[in-house]
N, C-alpha and C positions, 0 to 999 in steps of 0.2 A: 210173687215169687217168695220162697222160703230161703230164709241162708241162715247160718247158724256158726257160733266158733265158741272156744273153751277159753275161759281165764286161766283154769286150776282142775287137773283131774287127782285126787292121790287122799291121803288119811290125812295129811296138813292142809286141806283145804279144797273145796268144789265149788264149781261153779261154771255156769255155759249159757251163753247169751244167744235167742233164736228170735230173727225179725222178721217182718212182714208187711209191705209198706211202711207205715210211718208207724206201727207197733216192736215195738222191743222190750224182750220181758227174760227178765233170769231166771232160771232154774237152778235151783240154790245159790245161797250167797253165804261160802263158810271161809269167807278170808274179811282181815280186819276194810274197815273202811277205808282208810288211804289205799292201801292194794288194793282193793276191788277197785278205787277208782281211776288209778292207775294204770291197771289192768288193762280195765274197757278205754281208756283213750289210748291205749297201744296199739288199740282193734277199731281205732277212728272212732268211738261210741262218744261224748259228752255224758258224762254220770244222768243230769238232768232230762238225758233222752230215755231214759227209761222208766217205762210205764207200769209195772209190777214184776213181782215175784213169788214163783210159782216154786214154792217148799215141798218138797218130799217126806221127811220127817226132822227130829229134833235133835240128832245129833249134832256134836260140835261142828263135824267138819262138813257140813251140810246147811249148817242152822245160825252159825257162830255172827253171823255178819248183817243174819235179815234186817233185825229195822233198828240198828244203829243207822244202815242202810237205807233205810224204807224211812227214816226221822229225816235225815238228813235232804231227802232231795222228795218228800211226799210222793211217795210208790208205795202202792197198794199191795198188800201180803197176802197170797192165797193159799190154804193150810187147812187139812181137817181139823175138826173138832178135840180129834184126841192130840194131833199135833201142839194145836193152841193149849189147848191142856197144861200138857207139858213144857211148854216152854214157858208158861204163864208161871208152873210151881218151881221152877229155875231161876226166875225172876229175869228170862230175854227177851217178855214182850215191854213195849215202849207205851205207858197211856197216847194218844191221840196219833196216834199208826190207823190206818185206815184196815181192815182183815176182812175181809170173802173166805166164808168157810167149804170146801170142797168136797164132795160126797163123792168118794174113787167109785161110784156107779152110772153117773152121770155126768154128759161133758157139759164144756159152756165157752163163750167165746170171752174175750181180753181184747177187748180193739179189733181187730185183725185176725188175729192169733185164733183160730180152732184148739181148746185145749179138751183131749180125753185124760182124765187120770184114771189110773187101774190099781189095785191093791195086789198088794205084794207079802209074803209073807219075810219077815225081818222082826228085831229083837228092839222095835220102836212101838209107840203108844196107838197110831192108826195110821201107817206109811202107806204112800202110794208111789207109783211112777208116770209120767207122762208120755203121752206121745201129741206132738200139736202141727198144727197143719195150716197151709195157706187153701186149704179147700179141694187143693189136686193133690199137693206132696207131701207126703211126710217124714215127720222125724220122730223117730224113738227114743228116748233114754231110758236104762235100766241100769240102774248103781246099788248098790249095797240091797240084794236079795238072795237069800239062804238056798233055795231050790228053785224049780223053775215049775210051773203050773199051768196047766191047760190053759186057762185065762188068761196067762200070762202069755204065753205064745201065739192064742189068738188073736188079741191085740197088738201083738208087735209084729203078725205077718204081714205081708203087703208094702212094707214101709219103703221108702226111699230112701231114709240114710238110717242108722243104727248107731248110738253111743253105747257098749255094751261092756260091763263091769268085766274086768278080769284079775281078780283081787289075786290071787296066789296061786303060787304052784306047791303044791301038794306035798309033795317028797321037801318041798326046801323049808315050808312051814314045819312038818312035825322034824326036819331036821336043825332046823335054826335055835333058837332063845328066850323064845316068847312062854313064859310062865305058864303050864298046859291046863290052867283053865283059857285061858285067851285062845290058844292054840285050839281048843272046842268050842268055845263059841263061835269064833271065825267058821271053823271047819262043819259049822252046824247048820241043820236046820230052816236055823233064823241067824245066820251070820252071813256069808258072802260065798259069791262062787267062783270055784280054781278053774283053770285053764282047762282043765278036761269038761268041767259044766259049763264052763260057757260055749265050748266049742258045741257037746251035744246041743244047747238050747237053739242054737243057732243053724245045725244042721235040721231041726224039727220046724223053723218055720218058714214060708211061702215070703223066698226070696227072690222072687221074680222080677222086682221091680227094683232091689237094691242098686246103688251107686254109690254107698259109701258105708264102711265097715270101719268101727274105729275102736279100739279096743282101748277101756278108760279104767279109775279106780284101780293102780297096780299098786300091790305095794311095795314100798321100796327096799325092804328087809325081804321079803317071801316071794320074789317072781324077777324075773326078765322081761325083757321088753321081748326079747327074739321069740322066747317061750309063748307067752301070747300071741305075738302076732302069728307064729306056725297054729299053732290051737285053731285061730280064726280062720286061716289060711284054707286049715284042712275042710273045715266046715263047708266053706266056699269054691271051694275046687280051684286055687289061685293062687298067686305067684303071691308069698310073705311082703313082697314090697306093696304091696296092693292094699293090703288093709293100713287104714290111718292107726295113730297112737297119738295117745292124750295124756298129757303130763303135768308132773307136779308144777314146774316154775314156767312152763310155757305153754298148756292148755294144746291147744292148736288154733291156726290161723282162719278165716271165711272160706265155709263151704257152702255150696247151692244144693238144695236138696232134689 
C-alpha cells in the first residue's frame, strides 16, 4: 500500500513524505532540521525511519534542509547531476552524505518505493518531478514547473492521487507588489503555473483512476486557496470541497493512494 502526507507545501518551505511498507522517503526537504523533524513526528514518522530523499531541484525552499537532513539521521540523497552541481557551488552539499545521481529518463526503485522522475521545464540547473508507486498505485507530484509538456502529462496520467502546484492567480500576481521582474519570471516559461494552467494541465490528462486531487505550492501573497481549489474543481467536474489543499504550516495529514 501507498500513502503519502505533506509537512510543508508553500515558497517558505516543501516537503511530502510517501511510504511503502517499511520504506519511507521525502520528496524535498526545504524546512530547517528541527521542523522537518518535528513535522514528520506530528505525522507519527521517527526522523530515523526515513530512508532517503528524492530532490526535485536546488532551490531554497525545495533544497534548503536536504542533508543537514540526510547528515543527521544517514538518508540517502537522490538528485541529478546538475542538481548536485549546484547545490555543490552553493556550498549545501555535506562531505560524507551518501547521493544517487538521477537521470529524469529512467526510473529505479528506493526499498519499496517505484521512483519515475520526469524532467520539467523550470528556471533550475536539471529539475525533475516525481511520480512513485507501490507497483499498483500512484502518486504524482508536480511543484514548481513554468508550462505544462506532453511528457509531462503522459507521465502524470493514470495516477491515483496528484500533488499539483497552483502557485498564483494571475490578475492578483500582476496586481499585487512583487518587483516585475519577479512578477515574469513567476509568470514565465520557466517559473510556475496559475490557477488557469493548472486547471488546463489537469483537464488534459487520463484521470480515470484519480482519488485524490490536492492542490499544493500556493502562494501566500498571489492566490487563494478558494481560487485553486474551483480551478481544480472545474477540471475535474466536482464539487470544490473535494479537492484536497496543501499548506504552508500544516502540509496535510495521511492519504492512501
Amino acid at each position: 500500500m501507498l500513502r503519502f502526507a505533506s509537512l510543508a507545501s508553500g515558497s517558505q518551505g516543501n516537503c511530502l513524505v510517501a511510504e511503502v511498507g517499511r520504506t519511507r522517503v521525502l520528496i524535498d526537504c526545504g524546512l530547517n532540521l528541527t521542523d522537518t523533524e518535528r513535522r514528520l513526528e506530528r505525522l507519527g514518522v521517527a526522523p530515523g525511519e526515513i530512508n532517503a530523499i528524492l530532490v526535485t531541484h536546488e532551490h531554497g525552499d525545495h533544497a534548503s534542509g536536504v542533508f543537514d537532513f540526510a547528515a543527521a539521521h544517514r538518508v540517502t540523497v537522490y538528485l541529478t547531476h546538475g542538481t548536485l552541481g549546484a547545490m555543490r557551488q552553493e556550498g549545501k552539499v555535506i562531505d560524507g552524505v551518501r547521493t544517487v545521481q538521477v537521470d529524469g529518463r529512467q526510473s529505479l526503485a528506493v526499498g519499496d518505493v517505484h521512483v519515475n522522475p520526469f524532467t520539467v521545464p523550470h528556471d533550475a540547473r536539471e529539475p525533475v518531478q516525481y511520480v512513485v508507486s507501490d507497483g499498483a498505485s500512484r502518486l504524482g507530484v508536480l511543484t514548481d514547473i513554468g508550462t505544462s509538456t506532453k511528457h509531462v502529462e503522459d507521465c502524470l496520467s493514470r495516477c491515483d492521487a496528484l500533488v499539483l502546484e497552483c502557485n498564483y492567480d494571475r490578475d492578483m500576481l500582476w496586481a499585487g507588489t512583487y518587483p516585475k521582474w519577479l512578477k515574469e519570471r513567476i509568470g514565465g516559461p520557466f517559473g510556475h503555473l496559475d490557477n488557469r494552467d493548472s486547471e488546463r494541465l489537469l483537464a488534459s490528462l487520463d484521470r480515470s483512476r484519480l482519488k485524490h486531487v490536492i492542490a499544493a505550492h500556493l502562494s501566500q501573497q498571489n492566490n487563494r486557496p478558494e481560487l485553486a481549489c474551483a480551478a481544480l474543481a472545474r477540471a475535474m467536474g466536482c464539487e470544490a470541497s473535494w479537492i484536497g489543499l496543501a499548506t504552508q504550516d500544516e502540509g496535510f495529514g495521511w492519504r492512501d493512494a
